[in-house]
C-alpha positions as CSV (number, residue, x, y, z in Angstrom):
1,X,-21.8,-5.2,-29.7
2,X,-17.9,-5.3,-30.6
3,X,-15.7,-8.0,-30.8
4,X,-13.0,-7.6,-28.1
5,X,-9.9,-9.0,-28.9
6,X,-7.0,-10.5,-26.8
7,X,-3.2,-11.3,-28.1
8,X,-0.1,-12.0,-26.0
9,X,3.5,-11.2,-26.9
10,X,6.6,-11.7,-25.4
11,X,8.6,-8.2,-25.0
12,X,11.9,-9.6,-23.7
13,X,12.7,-13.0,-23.2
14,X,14.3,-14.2,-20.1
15,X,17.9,-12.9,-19.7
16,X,20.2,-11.5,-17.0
17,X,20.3,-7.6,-17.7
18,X,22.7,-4.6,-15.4
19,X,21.3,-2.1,-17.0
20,X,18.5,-0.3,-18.0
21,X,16.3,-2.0,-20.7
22,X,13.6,-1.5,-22.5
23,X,11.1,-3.8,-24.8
24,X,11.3,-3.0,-28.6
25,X,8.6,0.0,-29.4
26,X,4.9,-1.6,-30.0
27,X,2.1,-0.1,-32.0
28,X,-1.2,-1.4,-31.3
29,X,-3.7,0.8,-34.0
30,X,-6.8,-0.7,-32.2
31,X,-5.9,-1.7,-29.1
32,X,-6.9,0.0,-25.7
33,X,-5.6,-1.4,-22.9
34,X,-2.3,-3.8,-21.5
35,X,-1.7,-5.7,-18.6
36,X,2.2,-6.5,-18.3
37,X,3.7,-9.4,-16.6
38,X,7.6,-8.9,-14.9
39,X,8.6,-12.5,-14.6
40,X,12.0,-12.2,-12.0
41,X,13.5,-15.4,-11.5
42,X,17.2,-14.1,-9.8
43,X,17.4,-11.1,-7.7
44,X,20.2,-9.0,-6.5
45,X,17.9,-7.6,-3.7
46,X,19.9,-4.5,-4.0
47,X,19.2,-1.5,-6.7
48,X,15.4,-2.4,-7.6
49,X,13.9,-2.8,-10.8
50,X,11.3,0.7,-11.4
51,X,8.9,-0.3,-14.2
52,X,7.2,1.6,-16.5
53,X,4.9,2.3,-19.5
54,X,6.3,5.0,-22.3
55,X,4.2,6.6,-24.9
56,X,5.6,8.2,-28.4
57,X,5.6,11.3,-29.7
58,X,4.7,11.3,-32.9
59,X,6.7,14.2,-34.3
60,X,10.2,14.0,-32.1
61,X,10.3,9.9,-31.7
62,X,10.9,10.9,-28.3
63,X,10.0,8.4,-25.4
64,X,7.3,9.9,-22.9
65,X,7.2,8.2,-19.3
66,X,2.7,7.0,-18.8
67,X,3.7,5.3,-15.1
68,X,5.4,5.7,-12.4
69,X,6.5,1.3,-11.9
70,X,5.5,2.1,-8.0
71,X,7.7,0.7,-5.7
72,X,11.1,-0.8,-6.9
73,X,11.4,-4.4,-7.5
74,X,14.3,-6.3,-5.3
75,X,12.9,-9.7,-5.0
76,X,12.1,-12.9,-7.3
77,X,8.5,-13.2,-8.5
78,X,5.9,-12.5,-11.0
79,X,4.5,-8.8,-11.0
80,X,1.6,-7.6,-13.0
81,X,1.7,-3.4,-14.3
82,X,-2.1,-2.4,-15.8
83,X,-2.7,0.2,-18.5
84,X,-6.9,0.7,-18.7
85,X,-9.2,3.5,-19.4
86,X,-11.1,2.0,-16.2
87,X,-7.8,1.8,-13.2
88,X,-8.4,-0.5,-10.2
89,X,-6.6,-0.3,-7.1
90,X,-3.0,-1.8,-6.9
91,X,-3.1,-5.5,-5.0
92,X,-1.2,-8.4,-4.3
93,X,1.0,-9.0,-7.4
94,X,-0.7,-6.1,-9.5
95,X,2.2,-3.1,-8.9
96,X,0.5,-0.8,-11.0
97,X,-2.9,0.2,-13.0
98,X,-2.4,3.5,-14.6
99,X,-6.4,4.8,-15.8
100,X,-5.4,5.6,-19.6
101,X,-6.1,4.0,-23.1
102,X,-2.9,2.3,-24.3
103,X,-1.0,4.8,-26.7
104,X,-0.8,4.3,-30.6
105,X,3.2,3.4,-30.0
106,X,4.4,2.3,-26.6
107,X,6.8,0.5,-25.0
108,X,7.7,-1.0,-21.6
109,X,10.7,-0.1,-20.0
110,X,12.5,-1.5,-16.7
111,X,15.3,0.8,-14.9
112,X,17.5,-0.5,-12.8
113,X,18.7,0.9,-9.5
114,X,22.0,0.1,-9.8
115,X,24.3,-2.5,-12.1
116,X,23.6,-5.3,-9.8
117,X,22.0,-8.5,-12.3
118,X,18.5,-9.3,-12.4
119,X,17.1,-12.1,-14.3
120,X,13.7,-11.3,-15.8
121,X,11.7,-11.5,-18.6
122,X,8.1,-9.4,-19.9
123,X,5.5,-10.9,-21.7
124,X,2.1,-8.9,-22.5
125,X,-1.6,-8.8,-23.1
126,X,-3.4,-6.5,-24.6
127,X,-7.4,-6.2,-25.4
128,X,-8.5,-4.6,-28.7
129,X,-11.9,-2.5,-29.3
């Protein structure tokens, strides 16, 4: 029987973004899958906040898009995006479960709609083997 381990990290710390962000690039040898938290505490309602889980290749750098972020964010709350080998249906505050083992290098990325703020923060867990 393996040990499974659990960590939690904060990706971005609470701020007011406009634009486009993304959380620095993680790179998780042994872990396998991620469930990440959207923490939006002031809303524009307007544009929407898309979410979603890149992958790196290894030979260009080059970001690769792993989710879709389904529908766009325009309201304050906490929402939950799931990357497992074993996806469940999306419910209540869970947006997203993509079926896949977390890349070796990933990152989370939230696009914004339009320049309007949003105040947000992301904060992780992921599950080793």
């Amino acid at each position: 029987m393996s040990v499974k381990i659990k960590t939690q990290r904060v990706l971005l710390s609470s701020a007011t973004r406009t634009s486009t962000t993304a959380c620095a690039k993680q790179t998780d040898p042994v872990e396998q899958c991620c469930r990440v938290y959207l923490s939006v505490t002031a809303a524009s309602g307007t544009g929407g906040l898309t979410p979603q889980f890149r992958g790196y290749d290894r030979v260009s750098g080059n970001a690769v898009a792993l989710s879709q972020g389904g529908a766009a964010i325009t309201a304050t709350g906490t929402y939950c995006y799931e990357m497992m080998p074993n996806a469940r249906t999306a419910f209540g505050s869970v947006k997203e479960s993509v079926g896949c083992y977390l890349p070796y290098q990933w990152d989370f990325q939230v696009t914004h709609g339009d320049s309007s703020n949003y105040t947000y923060s992301l904060s992780c867990e992921v599950l080793g083997g």
